[in-house]
C-alpha positions as CSV (number, residue, x, y, z in Angstrom):
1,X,-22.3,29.6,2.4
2,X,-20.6,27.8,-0.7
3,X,-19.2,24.5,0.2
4,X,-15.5,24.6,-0.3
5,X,-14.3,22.0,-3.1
6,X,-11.2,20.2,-1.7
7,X,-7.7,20.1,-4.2
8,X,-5.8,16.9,-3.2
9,X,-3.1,15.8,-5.5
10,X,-1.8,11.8,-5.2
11,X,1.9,11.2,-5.8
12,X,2.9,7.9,-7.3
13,X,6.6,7.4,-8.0
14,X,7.1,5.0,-10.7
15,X,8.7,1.9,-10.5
16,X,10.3,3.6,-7.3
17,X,12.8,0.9,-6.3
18,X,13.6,-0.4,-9.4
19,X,14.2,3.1,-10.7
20,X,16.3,4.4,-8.1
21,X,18.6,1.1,-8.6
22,X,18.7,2.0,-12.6
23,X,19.3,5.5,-11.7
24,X,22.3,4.8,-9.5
25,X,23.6,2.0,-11.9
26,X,23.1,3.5,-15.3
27,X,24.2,0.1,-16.9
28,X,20.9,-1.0,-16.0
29,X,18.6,1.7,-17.2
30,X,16.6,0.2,-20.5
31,X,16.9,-3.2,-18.7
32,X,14.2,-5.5,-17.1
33,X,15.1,-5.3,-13.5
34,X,13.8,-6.8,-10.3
35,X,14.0,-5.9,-7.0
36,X,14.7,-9.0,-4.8
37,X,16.8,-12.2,-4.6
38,X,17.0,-15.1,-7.1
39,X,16.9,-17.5,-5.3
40,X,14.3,-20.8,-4.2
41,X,12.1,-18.9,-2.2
42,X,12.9,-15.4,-3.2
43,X,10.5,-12.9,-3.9
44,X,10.3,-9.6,-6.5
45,X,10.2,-6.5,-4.2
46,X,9.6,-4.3,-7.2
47,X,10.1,-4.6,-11.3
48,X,11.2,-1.9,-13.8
49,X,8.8,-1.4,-16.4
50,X,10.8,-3.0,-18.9
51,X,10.2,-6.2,-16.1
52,X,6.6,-6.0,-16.4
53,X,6.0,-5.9,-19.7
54,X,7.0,-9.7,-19.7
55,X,4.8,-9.7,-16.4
56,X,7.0,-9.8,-14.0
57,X,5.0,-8.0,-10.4
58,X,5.6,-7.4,-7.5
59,X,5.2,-10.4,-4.7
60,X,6.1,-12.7,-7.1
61,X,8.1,-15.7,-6.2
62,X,11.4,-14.7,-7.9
63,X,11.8,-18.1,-10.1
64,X,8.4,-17.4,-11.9
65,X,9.1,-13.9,-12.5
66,X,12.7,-15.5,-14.2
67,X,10.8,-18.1,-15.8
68,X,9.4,-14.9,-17.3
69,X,11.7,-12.9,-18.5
70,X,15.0,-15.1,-18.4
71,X,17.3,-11.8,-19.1
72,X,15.6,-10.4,-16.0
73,X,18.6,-8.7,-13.8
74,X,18.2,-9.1,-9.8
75,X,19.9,-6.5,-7.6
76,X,19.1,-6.8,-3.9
77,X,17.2,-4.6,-1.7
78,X,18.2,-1.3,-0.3
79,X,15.8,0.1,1.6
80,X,17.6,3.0,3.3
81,X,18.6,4.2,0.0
82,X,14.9,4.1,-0.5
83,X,13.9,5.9,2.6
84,X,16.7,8.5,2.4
85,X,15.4,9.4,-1.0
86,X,11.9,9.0,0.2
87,X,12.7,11.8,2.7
88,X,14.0,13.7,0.2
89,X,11.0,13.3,-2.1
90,X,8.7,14.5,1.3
91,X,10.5,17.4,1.7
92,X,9.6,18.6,-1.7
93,X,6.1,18.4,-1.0
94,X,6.5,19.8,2.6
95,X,7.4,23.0,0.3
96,X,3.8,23.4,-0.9
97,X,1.7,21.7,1.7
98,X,1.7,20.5,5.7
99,X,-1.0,18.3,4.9
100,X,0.9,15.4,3.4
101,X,-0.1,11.9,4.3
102,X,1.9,9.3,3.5
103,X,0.8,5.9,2.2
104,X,4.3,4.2,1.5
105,X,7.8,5.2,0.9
106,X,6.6,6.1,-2.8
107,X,3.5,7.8,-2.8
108,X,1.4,10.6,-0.4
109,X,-2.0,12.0,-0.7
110,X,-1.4,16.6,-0.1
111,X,-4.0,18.6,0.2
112,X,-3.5,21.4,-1.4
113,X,-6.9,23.2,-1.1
114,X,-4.6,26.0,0.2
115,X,-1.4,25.9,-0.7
116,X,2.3,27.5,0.8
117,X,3.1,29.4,-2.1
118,X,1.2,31.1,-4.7
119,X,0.4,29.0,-7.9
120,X,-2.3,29.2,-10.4
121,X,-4.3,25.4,-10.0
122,X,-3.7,22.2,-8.0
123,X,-2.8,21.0,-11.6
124,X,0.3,23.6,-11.6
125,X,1.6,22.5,-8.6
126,X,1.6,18.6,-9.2
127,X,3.6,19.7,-12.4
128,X,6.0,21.5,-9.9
129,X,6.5,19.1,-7.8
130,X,6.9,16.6,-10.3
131,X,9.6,19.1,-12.3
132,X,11.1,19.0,-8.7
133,X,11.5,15.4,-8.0
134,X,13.0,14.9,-11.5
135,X,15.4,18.0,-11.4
136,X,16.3,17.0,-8.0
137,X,16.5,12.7,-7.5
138,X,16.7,12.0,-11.2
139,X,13.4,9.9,-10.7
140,X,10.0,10.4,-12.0
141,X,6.3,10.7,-10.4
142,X,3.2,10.5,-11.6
143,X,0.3,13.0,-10.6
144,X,-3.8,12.6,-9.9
145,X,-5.6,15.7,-9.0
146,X,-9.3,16.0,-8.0
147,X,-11.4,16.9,-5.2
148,X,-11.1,13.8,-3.3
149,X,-8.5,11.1,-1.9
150,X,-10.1,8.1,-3.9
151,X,-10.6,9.9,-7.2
152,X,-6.6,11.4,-7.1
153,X,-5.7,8.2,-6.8
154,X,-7.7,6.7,-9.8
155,X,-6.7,9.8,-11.7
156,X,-2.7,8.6,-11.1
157,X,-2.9,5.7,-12.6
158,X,-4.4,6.7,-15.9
159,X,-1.3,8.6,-17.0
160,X,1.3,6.6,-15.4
161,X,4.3,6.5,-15.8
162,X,5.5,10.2,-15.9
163,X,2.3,11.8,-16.3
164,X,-0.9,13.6,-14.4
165,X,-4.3,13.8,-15.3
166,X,-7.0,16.0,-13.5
167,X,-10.6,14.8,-12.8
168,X,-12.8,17.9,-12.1
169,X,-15.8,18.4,-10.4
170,X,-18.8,17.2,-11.6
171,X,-16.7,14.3,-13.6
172,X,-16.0,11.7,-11.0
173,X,-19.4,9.9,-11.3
174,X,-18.8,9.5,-15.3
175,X,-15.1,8.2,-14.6
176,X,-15.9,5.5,-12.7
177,X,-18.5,4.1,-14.3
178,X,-16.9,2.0,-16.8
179,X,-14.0,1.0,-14.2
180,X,-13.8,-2.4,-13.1
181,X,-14.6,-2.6,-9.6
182,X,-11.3,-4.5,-9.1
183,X,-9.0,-1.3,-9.6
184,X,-10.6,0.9,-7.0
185,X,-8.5,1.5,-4.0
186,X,-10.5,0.0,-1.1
187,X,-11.8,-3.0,-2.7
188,X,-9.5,-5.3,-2.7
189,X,-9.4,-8.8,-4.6
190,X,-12.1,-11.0,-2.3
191,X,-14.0,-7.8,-2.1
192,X,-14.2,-7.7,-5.5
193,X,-14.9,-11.4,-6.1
194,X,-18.1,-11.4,-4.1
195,X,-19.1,-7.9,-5.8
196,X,-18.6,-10.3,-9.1
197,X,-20.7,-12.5,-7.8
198,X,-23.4,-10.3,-7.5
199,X,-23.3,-8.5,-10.8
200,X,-21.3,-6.0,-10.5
201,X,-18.7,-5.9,-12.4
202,X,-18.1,-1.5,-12.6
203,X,-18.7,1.6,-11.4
204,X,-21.6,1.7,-12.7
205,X,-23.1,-1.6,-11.7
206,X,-21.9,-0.5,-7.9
207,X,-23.7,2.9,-8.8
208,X,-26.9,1.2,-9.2
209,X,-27.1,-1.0,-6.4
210,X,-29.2,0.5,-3.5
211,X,-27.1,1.5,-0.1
212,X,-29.7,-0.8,1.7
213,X,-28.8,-3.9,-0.2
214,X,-25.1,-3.1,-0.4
215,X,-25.4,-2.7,3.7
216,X,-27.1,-6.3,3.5
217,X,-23.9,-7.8,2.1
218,X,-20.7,-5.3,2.7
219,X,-21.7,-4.1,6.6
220,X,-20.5,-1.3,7.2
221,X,-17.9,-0.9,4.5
222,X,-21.5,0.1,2.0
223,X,-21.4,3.7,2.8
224,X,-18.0,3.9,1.5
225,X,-18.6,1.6,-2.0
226,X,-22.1,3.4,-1.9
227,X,-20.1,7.0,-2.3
228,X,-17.4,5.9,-4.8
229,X,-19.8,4.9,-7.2
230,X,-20.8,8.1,-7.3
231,X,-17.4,9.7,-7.3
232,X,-18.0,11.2,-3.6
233,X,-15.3,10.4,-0.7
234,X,-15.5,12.5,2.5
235,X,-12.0,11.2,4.0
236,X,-9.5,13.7,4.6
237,X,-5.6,14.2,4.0
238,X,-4.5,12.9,7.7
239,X,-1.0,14.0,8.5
240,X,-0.9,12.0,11.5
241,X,-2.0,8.8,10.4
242,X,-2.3,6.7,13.2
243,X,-0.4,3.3,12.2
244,X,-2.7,0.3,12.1
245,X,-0.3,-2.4,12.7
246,X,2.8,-3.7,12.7
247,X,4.0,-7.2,11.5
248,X,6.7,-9.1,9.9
249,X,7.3,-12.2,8.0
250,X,9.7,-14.8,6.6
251,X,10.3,-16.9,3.9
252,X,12.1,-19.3,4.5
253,X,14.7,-20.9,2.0
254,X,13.7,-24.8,2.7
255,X,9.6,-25.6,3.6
256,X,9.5,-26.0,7.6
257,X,7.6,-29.7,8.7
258,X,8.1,-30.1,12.8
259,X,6.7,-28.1,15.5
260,X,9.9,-27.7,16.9
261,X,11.0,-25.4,13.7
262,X,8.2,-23.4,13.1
263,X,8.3,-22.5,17.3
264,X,12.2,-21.0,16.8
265,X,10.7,-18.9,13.3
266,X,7.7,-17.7,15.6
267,X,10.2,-17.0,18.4
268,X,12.6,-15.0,16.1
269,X,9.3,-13.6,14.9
270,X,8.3,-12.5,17.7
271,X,11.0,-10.8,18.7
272,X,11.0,-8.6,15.9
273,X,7.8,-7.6,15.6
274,X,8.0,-6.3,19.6
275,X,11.4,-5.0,18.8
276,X,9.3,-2.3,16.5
277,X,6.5,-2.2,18.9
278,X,9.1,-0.9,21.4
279,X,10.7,1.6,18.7
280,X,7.2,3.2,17.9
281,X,6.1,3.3,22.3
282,X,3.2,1.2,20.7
283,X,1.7,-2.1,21.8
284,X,-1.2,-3.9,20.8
285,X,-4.8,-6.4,21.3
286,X,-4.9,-8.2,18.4
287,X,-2.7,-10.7,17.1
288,X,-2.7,-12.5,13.4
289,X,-0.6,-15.6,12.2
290,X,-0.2,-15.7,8.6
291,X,0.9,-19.6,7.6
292,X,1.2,-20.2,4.0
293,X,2.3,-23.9,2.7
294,X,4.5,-25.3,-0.2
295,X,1.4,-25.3,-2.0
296,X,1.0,-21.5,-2.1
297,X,-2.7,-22.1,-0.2
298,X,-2.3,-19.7,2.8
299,X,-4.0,-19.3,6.8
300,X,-4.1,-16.6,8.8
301,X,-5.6,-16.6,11.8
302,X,-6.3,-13.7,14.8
303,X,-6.9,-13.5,18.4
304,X,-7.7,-10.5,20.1
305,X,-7.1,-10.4,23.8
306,X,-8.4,-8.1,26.7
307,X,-5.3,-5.9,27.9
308,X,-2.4,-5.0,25.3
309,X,0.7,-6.9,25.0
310,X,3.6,-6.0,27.2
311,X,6.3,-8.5,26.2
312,X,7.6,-10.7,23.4
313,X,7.0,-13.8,25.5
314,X,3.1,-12.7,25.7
315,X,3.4,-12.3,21.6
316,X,4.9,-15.4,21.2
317,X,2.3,-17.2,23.7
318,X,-0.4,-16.1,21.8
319,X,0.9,-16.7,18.1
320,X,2.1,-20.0,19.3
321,X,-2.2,-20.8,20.7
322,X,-3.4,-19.4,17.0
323,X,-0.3,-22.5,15.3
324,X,-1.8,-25.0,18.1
325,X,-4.8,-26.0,16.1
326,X,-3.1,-26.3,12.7
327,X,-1.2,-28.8,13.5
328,X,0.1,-31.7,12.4
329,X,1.0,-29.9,9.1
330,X,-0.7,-31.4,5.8
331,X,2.6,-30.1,4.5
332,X,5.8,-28.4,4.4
333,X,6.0,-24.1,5.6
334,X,7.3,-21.4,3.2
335,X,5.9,-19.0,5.0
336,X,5.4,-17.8,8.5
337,X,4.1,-14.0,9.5
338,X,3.2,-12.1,12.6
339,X,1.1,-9.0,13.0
340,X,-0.2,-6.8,15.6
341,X,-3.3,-4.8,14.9
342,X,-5.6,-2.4,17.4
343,X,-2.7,-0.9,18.4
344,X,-2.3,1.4,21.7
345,X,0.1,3.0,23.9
346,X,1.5,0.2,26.0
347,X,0.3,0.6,29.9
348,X,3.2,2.5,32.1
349,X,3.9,3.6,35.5
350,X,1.3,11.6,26.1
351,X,-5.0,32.6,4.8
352,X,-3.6,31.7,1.3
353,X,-6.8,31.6,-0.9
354,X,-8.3,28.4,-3.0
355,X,-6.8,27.2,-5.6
356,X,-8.7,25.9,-8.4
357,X,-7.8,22.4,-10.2
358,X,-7.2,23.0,-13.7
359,X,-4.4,26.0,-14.7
């Protein structure tokens, strides 16, 4: 029996904030723009790509990114403009797939190994839905298509913004060879770092590390560096993604330096974060403080405790055990954020035919 060769697509909508303000402000389009708040301790949510060609990014403390680009134009945060076209956006892609997952407001993984409607490639339909998005939200999207999740999402960068580019079978090994290890998806920065430190520096100096040795220094986490090297990624478009956590933070507009404020933060904290545990029915074992100083140096630290959560007071008992040791502060507190991971239903009394890639 022939293996079937999977046709996934990743959506990226470009500069998807920033855009849809420009879009809905037409004085704006052409400009540098910023997502966020100018402001001490404000932070860019998003930059146009007129922003970050002065190298504005996102997460960037907002006075840096002005320091920047001093014509850089702020306009607050919308975010259920964003989600209301984001909705939009999904339903396109509902039109030609059910198996959509969703990685953020502006970008999905669809499997479209068998597609909804009739169309000649994967590569045809990533240029409809693109020509859709456009015709229909005024915004555009970029498109990767190959026969896996990590490789379609390689692929959308490489043409971005407003483009696609396909990587067939047989290719993905060569693609990633020369790639810094740095801008795979699943490797993130410390990751990388350590990979550095041990000579590999691309794809192709992951490629020729042994799985045994990898295993010796990644755990677990080897099989999957192990198979990107070589362009192979089993992982499936999930529709139902289970969420992983939930969390919020703050930054605060002046640094916090008594126990007595950073308490009150972790209190209103806490309150939020069970406020969307109790939205989503969810609850959770694990919790991490995330503490980062005036200096930009950050902590986080986690507990994990025996029976899920099943109150904000518990949440804030234990974020308040993991601030315990950290005190007396070495200095002031931009930052304060809590998150609630190994998450769990709180305890109570729940044939279109194969497409091919290229047109």
């Amino acid at each position: 029996m022939t293996l079937q060769i999977r046709r996934i697509i990743h959506i990226d909508m470009d500069a998807f904030y920033a855009s849809v303000e420009q879009r809905d402000a037409p004085a704006l389009k052409g400009r540098p723009v910023a997502v966020g708040h100018c402001r001490e301790r404000g932070v860019v949510a998003a930059a146009s790509y007129e922003a970050r060609i002065f190298g504005v990014r996102s997460a960037m403390p907002s006075l840096l990114a002005l320091r920047r680009c001093p014509h850089l134009v702020f306009v607050p945060p919308r975010f259920e403009v964003y989600r209301a076209v984001s909705a939009h956006i999904h339903s396109i892609f509902a039109r030609y797939t059910p198996l959509i997952q969703p990685l953020s407001l502006d970008e999905a993984y669809l499997d479209v190994t068998r597609p909804l409607i009739r169309r000649p490639s994967a590569t045809a339909i990533a240029e409809d839905i693109r020509a859709a998005i456009l015709a229909e939200t005024g915004l555009t999207a970029s498109a990767g298509i190959s026969y896996n999740k990590f490789l379609a999402k390689l692929a959308s960068d490489h043409r971005k913004p407003n483009g696609q580019f396909v990587i067939p079978p047989g290719a993905g090994e060569n693609f990633v060879a020369a790639l810094p290890v740095g801008t795979f998806h699943g490797i993130g920065p410390a990751t990388a770092r350590r990979m550095n430190a041990l000579g590999i520096e691309t794809g192709a100096d992951l490629r020729a590390f042994p799985l045994a040795t990898l295993q010796r220094h990644f755990g677990k986490a080897a099989a999957f560096y192990h198979g990107i090297a070589h362009g192979q990624d089993e992982r499936p478009v999930e529709v139902n993604r289970p969420r992983k956590s939930l969390g919020k933070e703050t930054t605060f507009i002046q640094d916090l330096h008594t126990r007595q404020d950073l308490e009150t933060a972790l209190q209103e904290l806490a309150t939020k974060v069970w406020a969307g545990c109790e939205k989503r029915e969810l609850s959770g074992r694990t919790i991490t403080l995330k503490l980062r100083h005036a200096d930009f140096t950050q902590i986080t630290r986690a507990s994990s405790i025996t029976q899920p959560l099943t109150d904000a007071g518990e949440l804030l008992r234990v974020s308040m055990s993991l601030l315990r040791p950290l005190l007396p502060l070495r200095t002031g507190v931009r930052l304060l954020g809590i998150t609630v991971s190994a998450l769990c239903h709180p305890p109570g009394p729940e044939e279109p035919r194969q497409l091919s890639l290229l047109g």
